[in-house]
C-alpha positions in Angstrom: 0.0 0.0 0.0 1.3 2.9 -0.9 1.7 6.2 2.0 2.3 9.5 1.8 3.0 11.4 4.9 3.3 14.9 5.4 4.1 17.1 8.0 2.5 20.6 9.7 4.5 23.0 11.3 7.3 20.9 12.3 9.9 18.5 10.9 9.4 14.4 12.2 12.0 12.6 12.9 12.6 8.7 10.7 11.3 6.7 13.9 7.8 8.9 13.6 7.6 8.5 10.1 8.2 4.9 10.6 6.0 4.4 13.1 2.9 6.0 11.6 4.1 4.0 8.4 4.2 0.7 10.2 0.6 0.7 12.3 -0.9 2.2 8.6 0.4 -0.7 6.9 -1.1 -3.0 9.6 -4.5 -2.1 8.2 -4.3 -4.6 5.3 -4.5 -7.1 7.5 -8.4 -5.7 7.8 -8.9 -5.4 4.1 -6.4 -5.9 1.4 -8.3 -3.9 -1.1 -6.8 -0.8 0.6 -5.4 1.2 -2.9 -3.2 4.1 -1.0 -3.1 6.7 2.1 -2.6 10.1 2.9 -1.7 10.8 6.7 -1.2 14.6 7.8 0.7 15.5 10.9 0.0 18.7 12.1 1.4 20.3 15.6 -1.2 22.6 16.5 0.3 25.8 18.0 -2.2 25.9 21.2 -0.8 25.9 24.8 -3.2 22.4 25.6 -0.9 19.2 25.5 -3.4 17.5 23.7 -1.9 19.3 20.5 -0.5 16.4 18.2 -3.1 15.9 15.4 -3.6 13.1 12.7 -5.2 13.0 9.7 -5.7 9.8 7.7 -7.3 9.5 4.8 -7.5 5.8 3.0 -8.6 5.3 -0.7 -10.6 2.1 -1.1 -12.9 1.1 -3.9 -15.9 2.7 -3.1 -15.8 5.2 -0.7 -12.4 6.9 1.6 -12.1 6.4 5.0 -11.2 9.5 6.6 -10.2 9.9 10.3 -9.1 12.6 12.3 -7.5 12.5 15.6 -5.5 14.5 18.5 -3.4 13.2 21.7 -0.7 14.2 23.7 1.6 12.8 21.4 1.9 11.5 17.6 2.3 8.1 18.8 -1.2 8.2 20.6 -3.1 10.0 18.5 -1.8 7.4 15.6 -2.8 4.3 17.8 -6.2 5.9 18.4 -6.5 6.8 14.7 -5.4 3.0 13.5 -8.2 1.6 16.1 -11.2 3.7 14.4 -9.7 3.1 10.7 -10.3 -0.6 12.0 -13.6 -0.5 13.4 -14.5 1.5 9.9 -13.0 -1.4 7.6 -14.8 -4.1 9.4 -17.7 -2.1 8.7 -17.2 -1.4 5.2 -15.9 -5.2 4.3 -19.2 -6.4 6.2 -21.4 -3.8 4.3 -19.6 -5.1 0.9 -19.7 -8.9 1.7 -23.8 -8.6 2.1 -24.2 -6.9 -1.6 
């Protein structure tokens, strides 16, 4: 599956690009019918720690899948994003396998 990630108002480090990369790819393990991904990390330039936003878009034959999430850092805000991309495949795969 191919990922592009880019980045909001600050530069990430290779083990956050990584990371995202690595629980986005997990995805297919859902539905392999997942065609590509656009994830936006944007550091929102409030005083409130929960700051770290995500935005994951997935193209998939039919509809995208959009999600959109904030934490206290990149790495939660991406597990809590992966977890409702989940929840929204299953849904999608079951809606598909009963046409």
């Amino acid at each position: 599956m191919d990922i592009r990630i880019q980045t909001v108002h600050f530069h990430a480090d290779g083990k956050l690009l990584d990371y995202v990369q690595e629980k986005i790819d997990k995805l297919v393990h859902y539905f392999d019918g997942i065609i590509s991904g656009e994830v936006i990390l944007k550091l929102d330039k409030s005083s409130d720690l929960h700051n770290k936003i995500i935005h994951v878009k997935l193209h998939i034959p039919g509809n995208d899948i959009f999600v959109e999430e904030v934490g206290r850092s990149f790495e939660e805000a991406t597990d809590i994003a992966v977890d409702v991309l989940a929840r929204q495949i299953k849904k999608r795969k079951e809606k598909m396998r009963r046409m």
